[in-house]
N, C-alpha and C positions, 0 to 999 in steps of 0.2 A: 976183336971179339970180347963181347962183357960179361963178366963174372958173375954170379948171382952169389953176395957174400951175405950170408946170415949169421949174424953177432952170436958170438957164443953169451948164452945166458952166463949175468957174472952173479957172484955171491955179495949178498949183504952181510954188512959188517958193523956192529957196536963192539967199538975196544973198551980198552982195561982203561977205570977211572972215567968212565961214562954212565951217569943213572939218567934213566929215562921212565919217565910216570905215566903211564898212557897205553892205546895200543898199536898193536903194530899188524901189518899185513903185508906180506912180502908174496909173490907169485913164482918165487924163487927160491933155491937154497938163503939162507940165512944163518950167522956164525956171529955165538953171543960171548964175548967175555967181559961185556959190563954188566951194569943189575939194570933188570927189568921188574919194575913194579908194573903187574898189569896186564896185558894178553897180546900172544900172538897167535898168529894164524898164516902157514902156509905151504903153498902149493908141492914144497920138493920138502926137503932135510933139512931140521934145525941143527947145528949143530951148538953147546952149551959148554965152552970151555972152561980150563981148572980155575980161574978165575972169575966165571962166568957164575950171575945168579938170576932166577926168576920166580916171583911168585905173584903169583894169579893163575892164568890160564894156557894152555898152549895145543896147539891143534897143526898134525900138518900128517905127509906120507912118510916119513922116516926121521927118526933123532937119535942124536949119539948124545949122552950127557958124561959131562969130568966134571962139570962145579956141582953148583948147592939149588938146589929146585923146588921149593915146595909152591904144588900146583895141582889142576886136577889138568890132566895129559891125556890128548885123544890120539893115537898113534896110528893109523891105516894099516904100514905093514910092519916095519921093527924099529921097537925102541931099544938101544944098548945102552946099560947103565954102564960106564967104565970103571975103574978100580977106585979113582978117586971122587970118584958120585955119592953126593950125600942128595936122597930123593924122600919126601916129606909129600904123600899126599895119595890123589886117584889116579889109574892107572888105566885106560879103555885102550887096548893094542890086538893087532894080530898075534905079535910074535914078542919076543920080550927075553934079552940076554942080559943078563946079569955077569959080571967080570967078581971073580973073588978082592974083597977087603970094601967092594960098594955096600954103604948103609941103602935101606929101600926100609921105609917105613910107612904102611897106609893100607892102601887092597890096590886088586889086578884083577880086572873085569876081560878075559878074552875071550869070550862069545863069541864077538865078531867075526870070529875065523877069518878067512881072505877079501875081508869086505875092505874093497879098496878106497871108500869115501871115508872120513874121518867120521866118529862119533861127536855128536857136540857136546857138550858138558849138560847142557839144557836136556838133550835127551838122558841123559847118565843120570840126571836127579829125578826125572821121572820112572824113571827103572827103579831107582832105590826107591820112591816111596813105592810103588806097586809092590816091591819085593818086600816092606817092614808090611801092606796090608793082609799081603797070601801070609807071611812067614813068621 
């Protein structure tokens, strides 16, 4: 009798002392503790260790951050900055947990409420000029 065996989805990984210039798209979790110049995008949880940096853009359903991020972050359901999160930028999330001693410097757009697709960054700048025309 044969098994019907389906691969557990694995985690992508850039380690420590890896910069990468470019973007990236993963359909998967994804676990960053080199530096990313440049955008990612994807399907499950980024996860951004203490050694971990990114600046450009990042887009997915869940992120835990410990490194240094500035970026503008579209978040689905929760982003958790952790204690040693240094975060520099925009913020478009459901939910949004902050750990005491994390720096967050920038805005937090959570409108969205339970909206489970990500915001793009492209609509986040058309929000703000609308909002400098009304405001």
């Amino acid at each position: 009798m044969a098994k019907n065996i389906t691969p557990e989805p694995s985690v992508n990984k850039l380690v420590q002392g890896t910069v990468v210039k470019g973007n990236i798209t993963a359909n998967g979790d994804f676990r960053l503790d080199g530096v990313l110049v440049g955008s990612i995008t994807s399907k499950g949880r980024i996860v951004v260790g203490s050694t971990g940096e990114i600046e450009g853009e990042v887009t997915c359903q869940n992120a835990d951050i410990s490194g240094k991020v500035s970026a503008r972050i579209a978040v689905a359901e929760l982003l958790s900055l952790k204690s040693t999160a240094i975060f520099k930028g925009e913020i478009s999330t459901s939910k949004l947990a902050i750990e005491p001693g994390a720096k967050f410097s920038g805005s937090c757009n959570m409108d969205e409420g339970g909206n489970k697709n990500p915001v793009s960054p492209q609509k986040n700048e058309e929000f703000k000029q609308k909002e400098k025309i009304i405001g």
